[in-house]
C-alpha positions as CSV (number, residue, x, y, z in Angstrom):
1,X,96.2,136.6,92.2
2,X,98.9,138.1,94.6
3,X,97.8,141.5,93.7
4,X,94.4,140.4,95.2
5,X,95.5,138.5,98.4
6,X,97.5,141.9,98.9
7,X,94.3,144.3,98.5
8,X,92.5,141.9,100.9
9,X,95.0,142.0,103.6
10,X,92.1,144.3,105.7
11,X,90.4,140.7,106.1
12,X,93.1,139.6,107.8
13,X,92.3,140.6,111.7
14,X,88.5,139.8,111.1
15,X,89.4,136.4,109.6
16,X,91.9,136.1,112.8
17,X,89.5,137.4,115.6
18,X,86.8,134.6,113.9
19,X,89.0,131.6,113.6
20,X,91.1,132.3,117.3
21,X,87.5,132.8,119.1
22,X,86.3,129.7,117.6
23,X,89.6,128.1,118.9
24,X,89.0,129.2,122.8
25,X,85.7,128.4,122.9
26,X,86.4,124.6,122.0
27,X,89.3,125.6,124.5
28,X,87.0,126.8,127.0
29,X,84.5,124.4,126.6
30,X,81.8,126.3,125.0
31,X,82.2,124.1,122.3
32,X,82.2,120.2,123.2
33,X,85.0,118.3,121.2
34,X,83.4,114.0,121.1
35,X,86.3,111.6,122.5
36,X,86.1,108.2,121.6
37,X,87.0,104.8,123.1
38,X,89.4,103.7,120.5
39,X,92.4,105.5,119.3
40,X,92.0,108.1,116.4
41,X,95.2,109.6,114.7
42,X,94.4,112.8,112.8
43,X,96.7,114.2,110.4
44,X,96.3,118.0,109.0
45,X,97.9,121.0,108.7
46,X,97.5,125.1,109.7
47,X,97.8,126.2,105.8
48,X,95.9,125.3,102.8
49,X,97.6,123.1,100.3
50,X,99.9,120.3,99.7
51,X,101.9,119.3,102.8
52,X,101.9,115.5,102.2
53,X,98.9,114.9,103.9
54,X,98.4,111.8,101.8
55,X,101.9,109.7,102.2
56,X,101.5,110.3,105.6
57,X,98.4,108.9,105.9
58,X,100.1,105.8,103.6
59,X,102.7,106.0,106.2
60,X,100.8,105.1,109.1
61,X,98.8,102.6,107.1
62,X,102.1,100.9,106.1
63,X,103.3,100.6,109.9
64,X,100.0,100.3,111.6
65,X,97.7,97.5,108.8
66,X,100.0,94.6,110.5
67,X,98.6,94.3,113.7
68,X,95.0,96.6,113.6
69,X,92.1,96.5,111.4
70,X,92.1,100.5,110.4
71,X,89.6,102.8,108.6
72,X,90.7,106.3,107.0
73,X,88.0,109.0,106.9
74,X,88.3,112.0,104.6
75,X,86.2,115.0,103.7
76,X,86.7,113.6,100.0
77,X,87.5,116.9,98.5
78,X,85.9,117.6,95.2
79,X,83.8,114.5,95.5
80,X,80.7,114.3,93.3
81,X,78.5,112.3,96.5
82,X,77.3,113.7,99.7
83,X,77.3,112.2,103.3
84,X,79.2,108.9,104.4
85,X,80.4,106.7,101.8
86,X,82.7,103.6,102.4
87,X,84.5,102.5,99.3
88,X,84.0,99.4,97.5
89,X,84.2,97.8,94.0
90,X,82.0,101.0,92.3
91,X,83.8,103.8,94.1
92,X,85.9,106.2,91.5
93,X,87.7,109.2,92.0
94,X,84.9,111.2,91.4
95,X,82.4,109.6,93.8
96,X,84.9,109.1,96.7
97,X,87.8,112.0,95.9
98,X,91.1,110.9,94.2
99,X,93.0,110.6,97.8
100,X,90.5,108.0,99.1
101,X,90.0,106.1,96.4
102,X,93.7,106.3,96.0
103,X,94.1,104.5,99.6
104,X,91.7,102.2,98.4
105,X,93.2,100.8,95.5
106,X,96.9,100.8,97.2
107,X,96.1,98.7,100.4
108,X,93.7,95.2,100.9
109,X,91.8,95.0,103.5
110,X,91.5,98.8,105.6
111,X,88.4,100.6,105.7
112,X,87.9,103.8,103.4
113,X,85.5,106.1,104.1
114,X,84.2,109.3,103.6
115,X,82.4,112.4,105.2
116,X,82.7,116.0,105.8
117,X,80.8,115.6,109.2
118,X,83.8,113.8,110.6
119,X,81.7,112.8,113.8
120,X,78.8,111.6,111.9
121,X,81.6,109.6,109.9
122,X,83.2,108.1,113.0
123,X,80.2,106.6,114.4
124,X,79.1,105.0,111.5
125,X,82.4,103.6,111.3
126,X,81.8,102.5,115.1
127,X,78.6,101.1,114.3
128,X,79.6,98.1,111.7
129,X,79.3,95.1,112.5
130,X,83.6,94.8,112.7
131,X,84.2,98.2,113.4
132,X,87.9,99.1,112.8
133,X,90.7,99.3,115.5
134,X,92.4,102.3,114.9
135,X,90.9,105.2,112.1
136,X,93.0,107.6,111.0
137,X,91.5,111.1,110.5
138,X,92.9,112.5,106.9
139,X,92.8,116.7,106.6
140,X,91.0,117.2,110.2
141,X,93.1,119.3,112.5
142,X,90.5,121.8,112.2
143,X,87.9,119.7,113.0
144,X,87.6,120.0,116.3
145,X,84.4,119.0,116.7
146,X,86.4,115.4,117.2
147,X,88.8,115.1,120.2
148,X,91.6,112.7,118.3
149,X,94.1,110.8,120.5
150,X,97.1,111.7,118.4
151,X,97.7,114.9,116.8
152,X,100.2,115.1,113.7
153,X,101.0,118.6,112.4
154,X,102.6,119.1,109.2
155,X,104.5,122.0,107.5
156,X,106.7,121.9,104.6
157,X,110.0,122.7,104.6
158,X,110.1,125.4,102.3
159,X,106.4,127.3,103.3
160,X,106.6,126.8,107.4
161,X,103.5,127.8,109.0
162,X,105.6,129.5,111.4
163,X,106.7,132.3,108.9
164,X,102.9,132.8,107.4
165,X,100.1,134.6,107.8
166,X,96.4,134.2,107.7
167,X,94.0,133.8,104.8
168,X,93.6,135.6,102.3
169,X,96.7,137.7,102.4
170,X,98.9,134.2,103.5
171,X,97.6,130.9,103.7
172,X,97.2,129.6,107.1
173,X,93.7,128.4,108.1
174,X,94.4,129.3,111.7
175,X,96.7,131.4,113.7
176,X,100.2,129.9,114.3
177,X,98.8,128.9,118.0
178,X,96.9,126.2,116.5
179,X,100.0,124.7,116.8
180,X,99.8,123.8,120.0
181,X,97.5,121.3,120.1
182,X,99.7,118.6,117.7
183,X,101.0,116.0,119.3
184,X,104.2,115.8,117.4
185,X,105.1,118.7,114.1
186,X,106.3,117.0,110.9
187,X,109.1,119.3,108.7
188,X,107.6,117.3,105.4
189,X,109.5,118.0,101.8
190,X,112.7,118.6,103.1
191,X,116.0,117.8,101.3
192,X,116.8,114.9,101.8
193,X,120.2,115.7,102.8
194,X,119.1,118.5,105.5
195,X,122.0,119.6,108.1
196,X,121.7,119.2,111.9
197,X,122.7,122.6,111.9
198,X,119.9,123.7,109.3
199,X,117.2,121.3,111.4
200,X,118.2,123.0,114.7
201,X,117.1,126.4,112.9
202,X,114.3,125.1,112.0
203,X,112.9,123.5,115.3
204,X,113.9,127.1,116.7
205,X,111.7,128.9,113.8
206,X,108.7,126.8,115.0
207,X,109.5,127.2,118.3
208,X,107.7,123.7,119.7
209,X,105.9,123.3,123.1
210,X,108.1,121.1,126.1
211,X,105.4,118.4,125.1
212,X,105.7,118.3,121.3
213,X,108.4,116.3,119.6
214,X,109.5,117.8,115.9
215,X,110.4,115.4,113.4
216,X,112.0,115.7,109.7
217,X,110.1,113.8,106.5
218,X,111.2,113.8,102.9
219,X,109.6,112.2,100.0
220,X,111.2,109.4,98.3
221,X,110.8,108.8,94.5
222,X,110.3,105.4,93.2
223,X,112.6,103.7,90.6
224,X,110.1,101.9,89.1
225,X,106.7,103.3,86.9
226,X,103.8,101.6,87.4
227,X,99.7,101.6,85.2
228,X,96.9,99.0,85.3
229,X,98.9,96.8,83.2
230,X,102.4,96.6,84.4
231,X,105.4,97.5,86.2
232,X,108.4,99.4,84.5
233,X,111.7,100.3,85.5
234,X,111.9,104.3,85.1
235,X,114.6,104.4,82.3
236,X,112.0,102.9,80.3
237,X,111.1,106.0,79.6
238,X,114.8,107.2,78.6
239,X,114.9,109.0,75.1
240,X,111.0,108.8,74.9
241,X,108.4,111.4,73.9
242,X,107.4,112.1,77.1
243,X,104.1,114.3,78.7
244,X,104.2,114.6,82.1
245,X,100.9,115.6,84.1
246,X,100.8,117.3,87.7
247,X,97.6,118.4,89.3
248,X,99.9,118.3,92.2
249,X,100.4,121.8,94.9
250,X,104.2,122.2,94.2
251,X,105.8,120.1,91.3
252,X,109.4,121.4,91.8
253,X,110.8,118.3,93.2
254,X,109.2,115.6,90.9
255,X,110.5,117.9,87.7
256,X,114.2,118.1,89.7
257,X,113.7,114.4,90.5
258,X,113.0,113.2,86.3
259,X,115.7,115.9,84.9
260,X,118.3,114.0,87.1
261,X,117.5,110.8,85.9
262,X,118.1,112.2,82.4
263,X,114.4,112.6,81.1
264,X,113.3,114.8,78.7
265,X,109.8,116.1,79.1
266,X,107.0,118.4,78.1
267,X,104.9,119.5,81.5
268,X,101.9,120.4,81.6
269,X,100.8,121.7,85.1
270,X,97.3,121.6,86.4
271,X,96.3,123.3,89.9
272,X,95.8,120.6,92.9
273,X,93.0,118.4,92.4
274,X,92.7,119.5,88.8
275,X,89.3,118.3,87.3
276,X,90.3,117.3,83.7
277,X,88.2,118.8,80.9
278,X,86.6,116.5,77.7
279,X,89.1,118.4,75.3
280,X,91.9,117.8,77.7
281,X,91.6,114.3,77.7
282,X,91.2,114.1,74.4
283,X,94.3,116.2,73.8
284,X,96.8,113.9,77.0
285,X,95.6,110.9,74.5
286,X,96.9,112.1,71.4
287,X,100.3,112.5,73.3
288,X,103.2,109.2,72.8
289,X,103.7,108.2,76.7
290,X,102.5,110.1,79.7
291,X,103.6,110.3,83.2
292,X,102.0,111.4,85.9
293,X,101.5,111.4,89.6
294,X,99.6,108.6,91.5
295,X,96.5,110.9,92.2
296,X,96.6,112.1,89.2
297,X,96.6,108.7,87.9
298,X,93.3,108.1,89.8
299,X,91.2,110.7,88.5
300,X,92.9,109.8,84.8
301,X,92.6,106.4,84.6
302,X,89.0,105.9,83.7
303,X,89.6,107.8,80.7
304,X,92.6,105.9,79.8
305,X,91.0,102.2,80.6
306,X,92.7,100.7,77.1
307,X,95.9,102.6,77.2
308,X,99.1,101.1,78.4
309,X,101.5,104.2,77.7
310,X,100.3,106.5,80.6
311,X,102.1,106.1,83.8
312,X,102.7,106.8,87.3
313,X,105.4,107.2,89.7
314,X,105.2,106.0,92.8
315,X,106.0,108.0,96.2
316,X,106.7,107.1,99.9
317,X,107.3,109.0,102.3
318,X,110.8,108.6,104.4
319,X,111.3,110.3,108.4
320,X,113.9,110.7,110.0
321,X,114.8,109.2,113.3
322,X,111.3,107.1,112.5
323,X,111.6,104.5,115.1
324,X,111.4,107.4,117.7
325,X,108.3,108.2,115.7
326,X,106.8,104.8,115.6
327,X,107.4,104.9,119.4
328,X,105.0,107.4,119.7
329,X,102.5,106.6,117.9
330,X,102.8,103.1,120.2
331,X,102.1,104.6,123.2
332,X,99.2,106.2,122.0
333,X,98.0,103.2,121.0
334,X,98.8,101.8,124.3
């Protein structure tokens, strides 16, 4: 696969020229970007694949659900539907996307919906009878069809957009001066013991506009395992047969995170958003205890309806200097 991305590096300027042009004439207004008359946060990224898209989006439900009625729209990635869906009791994994219907089953009472036509999405979601307060736009920072009100950029810590190249040599979506137009840049999978020294580097690598505040994010693994039936404390799973599942980007951490709690493990690693075969199944049920990721666990669990030994571990994500964060966000709002 490298090998390819390597022979294709000729694509490069072409895929450049396409995707900067497109960017100046939404600049220029060639292009018309919709505003709309309530706030809309949109969380994305430059490259393609995970940068903790999801518990950020969890994030700003978490602080925002208190006081606003809220509504998340997605593309619903691999989804087996077309057009604007909002969830309810018969949405699965496979007719929302496993993100979604993740959101769904985590938090009472926000509105989740999806649509690929993110403007089409957003007035529909305008156009119910209580229409939400704030929506949150998951995966759209190339959508710029949509004028959001808040901008949030993410880049992991260990694949920074600012030391990438373009599709299909690299994996950037966009050139690097995408950037620009995010509100605030989120440093997400760092250590969670990162230096000031090592941050300072960092902000200096990216190289932020006077208007842009850069802020550091690191994920935070639960104590506890969780399925449809209960709630377990992770050692549970001490000196037990375990099969653990990723269909997960980069599954480094979660593996460093289970070896130092002392678990013993066979992996089996699936690509992101992994569409689990009949024989596969059947296979992860002849195993003694699986563990697995939350979206994982939604796009499993309907084949495992009856069976108490698979698991999942929770995840939250955790930034630094957060109330400055929140402060922002407020404004916005405001």
């Amino acid at each position: 696969m490298k090998l390819v991305r390597y022979i294709l590096f000729p694509v490069v300027p072409i895929y450049f020229l396409v995707t900067w042009l497109r960017n100046k004439c939404y600049d220029w207004g060639v292009f018309k970007s919709v505003e709309y008359d309530i706030p809309i946060i949109c969380v994305g990224n430059l490259s393609v694949g995970g940068t903790g898209k999801t518990p950020m989006i969890e994030y700003l439900i978490r602080f925002l659900q208190p006081n606003y009625k809220l509504a998340t729209l997605s593309r619903g990635y691999k989804r087996s539907t077309d057009g604007f869906i909002i969830a309810d009791d018969t949405a699965t994994a496979t007719s929302i996307g496993d993100e979604p219907f993740q959101f769904y089953n985590k938090f009472e009472d926000i509105i989740v919906s999806v649509d690929i036509d993110r403007r089409n999405g957003i007035s529909k979601l305008l156009d119910l009878d209580h229409p939400p307060q704030i929506i949150l736009l998951d995966d759209a920072f190339q959508h710029r069809k949509v004028k959001a009100e808040f901008n949030v950029l993410l880049t992991p810590f260990h694949n920074l957009y600012a030391t990438d190249i373009l599709l299909p040599t690299g994996n950037l979506r966009e050139p690097r001066s995408g950037a620009k137009r995010a509100d605030v840049i989120i440093v997400t999978k760092c250590p969670e013991s990162i230096s000031e020294s090592k941050k300072n580097s960092v902000i200096q690598l990216l190289n932020p506009e006077p208007h842009q505040n850069v802020f550091f994010s690191w994920i935070a693994y639960s104590e506890v395992i969780k399925n449809s039936f209960c709630v377990k404390p992770l050692n549970y799973l001490l000196d037990r047969k375990i099969t653990l599942v990723t269909g997960i980007a980069n599954s480094k951490p979660l593996l460093d995170y289970l070896s130092s709690k002392g678990l013993n493990f066979e992996h089996y690693n699936f690509e992101d958003h992994h569409d689990f075969s009949l024989r596969e199944i059947e296979n992860l049920k002849s195993k003694e205890w699986i563990l697995t990721t939350e979206k994982d666990f939604m796009r499993l669990s309907a084949h495992f309806k009856d069976n108490e030994n698979i698991f999942y571990l929770p995840i939250e994500l955790m930034i630094d200097k957060s109330e400055d964060f929140k402060e922002l966000i407020k404004q916005t709002i405001k």
